[in-house]
C-alpha positions, -999 to +999 in steps of 0.1 A: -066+734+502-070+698+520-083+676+493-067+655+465-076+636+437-047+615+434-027+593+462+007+580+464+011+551+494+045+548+498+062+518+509+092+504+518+123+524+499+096+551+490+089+572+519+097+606+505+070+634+498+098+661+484+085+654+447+055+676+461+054+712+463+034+740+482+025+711+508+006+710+541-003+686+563-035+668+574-041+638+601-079+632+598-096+607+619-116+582+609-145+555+622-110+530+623-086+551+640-060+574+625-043+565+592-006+556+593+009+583+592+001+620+585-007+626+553+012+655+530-011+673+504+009+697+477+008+704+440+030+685+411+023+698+382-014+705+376-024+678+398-029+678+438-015+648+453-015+633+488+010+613+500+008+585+529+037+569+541+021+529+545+042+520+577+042+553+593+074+574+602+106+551+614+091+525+597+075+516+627+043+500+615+046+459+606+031+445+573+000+428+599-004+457+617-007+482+590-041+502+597-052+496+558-093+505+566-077+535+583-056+547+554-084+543+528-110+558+545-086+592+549-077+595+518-112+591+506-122+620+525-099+641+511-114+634+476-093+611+465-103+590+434-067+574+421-041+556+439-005+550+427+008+522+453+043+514+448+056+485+469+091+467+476+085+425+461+103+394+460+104+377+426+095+342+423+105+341+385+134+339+375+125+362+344+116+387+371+149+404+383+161+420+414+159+458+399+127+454+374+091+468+373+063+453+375+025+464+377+007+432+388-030+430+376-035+394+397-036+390+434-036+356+457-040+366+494-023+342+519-026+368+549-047+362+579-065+384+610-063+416+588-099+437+583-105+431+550-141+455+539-157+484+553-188+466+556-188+442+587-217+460+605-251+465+588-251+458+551-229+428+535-201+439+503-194+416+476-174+436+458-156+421+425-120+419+428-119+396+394-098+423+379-083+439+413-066+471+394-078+498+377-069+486+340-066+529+330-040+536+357-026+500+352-023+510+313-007+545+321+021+531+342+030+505+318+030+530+288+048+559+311+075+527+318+084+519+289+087+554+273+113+560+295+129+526+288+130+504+321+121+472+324+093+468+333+068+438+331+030+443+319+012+418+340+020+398+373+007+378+397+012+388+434+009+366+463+005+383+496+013+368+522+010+383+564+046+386+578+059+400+590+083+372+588+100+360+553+087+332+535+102+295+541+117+278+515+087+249+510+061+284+510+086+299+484+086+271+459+050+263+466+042+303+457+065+295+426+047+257+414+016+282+416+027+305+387+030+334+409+057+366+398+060+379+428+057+382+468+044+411+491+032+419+527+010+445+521-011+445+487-041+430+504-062+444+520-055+479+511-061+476+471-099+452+477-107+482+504-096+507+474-121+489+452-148+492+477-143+526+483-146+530+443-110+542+440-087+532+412-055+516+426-025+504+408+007+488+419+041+494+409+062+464+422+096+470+427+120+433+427+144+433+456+152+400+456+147+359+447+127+353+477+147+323+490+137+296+462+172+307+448+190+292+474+196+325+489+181+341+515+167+372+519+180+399+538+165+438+546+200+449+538+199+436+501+165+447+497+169+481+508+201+484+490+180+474+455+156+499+464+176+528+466+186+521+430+153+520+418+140+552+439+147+579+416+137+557+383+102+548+404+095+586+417+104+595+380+080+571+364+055+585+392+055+620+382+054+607+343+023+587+352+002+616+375+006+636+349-010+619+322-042+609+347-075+623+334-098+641+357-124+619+342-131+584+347-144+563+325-129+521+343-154+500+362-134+515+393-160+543+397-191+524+400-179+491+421-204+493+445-230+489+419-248+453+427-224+446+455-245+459+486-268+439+500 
């Protein structure tokens, strides 16, 4: 059966569908070209879960490049309604340590050049990203989290910034003056295009690293090292968290499009 109702995107450190069972494979096209990477349905648990791999096999795909319109649209018309996005993040806090959790409910978008809404022909979207994350997944994560004891932080803002270069050290303090927790390549656009397409998205952010405000800089060794720590606590707290989604939906997430059109 090719359809889901739930979505992991996996990111850097999490590229591995295993977790799924009884799986096949689908590589839809859509009106913005093929999705990163061919995407693994199968069964875990009750549930039927897709999983897309964000930067495509090899880790080919760049954090600019990443075809996010693409990606959405796919899993869209496979049914899917939820989408469990864990990504790898620098801290810019120092309460926010290499190894923790967070699941950010605040976004500031410093990228540039990327397609941003589904609706750049023909009608206009305005859609709210006030509250970017689905507060029901958001509150599942952080309850599945702390039941099995990690830490993990409630809230967090994220800058997002293009790469798919690292930050320099006047950008990493200025993120830091700004009150931000943490630093990615890849949240936006992909969670504002979830919100248009009315699926609920959540983040779990994984810290790597200081960025380089610490008078450190950062390297892909270090943060791929930290990740394989965390990869079996994060596909752990995944499962928890799939598990306890309800088919129905009751967030804002559902209905996002409502007064938006124009």
């Amino acid at each position: 059966m090719n359809s889901a109702e739930i979505a992991i995107i996996g990111g850097t450190g999490v590229y591995d569908p295993a977790l799924l069972k009884d799986t096949t494979e689908v590589y839809p096209d859509t009106p913005y070209g093929k999705p990163s990477s061919k995407i693994v349905i199968g069964t875990l648990g009750a549930k039927r879960v897709a999983f897309l791999n964000r930067h495509g096999p090899g880790h080919a795909i760049p954090p600019h490049l990443v075809n996010s319109r693409a990606n959405i649209h796919a899993l869209k018309s496979l049914g899917v309604k939820h989408i469990l996005a864990p990504t790898a993040v620098g801290s810019l806090q120092e309460g926010y340590k290499p190894g923790d959790l967070v699941v950010v409910d605040q976004f500031i978008d410093r990228t540039h050049g990327r397609q941003s809404t589904f609706y750049d022909n023909g009608k206009v979207c305005h859609i709210s990203v006030a509250d970017p994350f689905c507060p029901d997944l958001r509150k599942i994560m952080i309850e599945t989290g702390k039941s099995l004891k990690y830490s993990i932080h409630e809230k967090g803002t994220m800058v997002c910034v293009n790469g798919p270069r690292f930050s320099t050290r006047a950008e990493s303090f200025l993120f830091k003056s700004w009150g931000c927790h943490t630093i990615n390549m890849t949240l936006v656009p992909e969670c504002v295009l979830a919100r248009e397409a009315e699926i609920c998205y959540a983040a779990i952010a994984m810290v790597t690293d200081y960025d380089c405000w610490k008078d450190h800089n950062v390297s892909i060794e270090e943060i791929i090292a930290t990740m394989k720590q965390n990869e079996e606590k994060v596909k752990k707290m995944l499962v928890e968290a799939i598990a306890k989604i309800p088919a129905q939906r009751i967030c804002p997430c559902a209905t996002a499009l409502k007064g938006a059109l124009i």
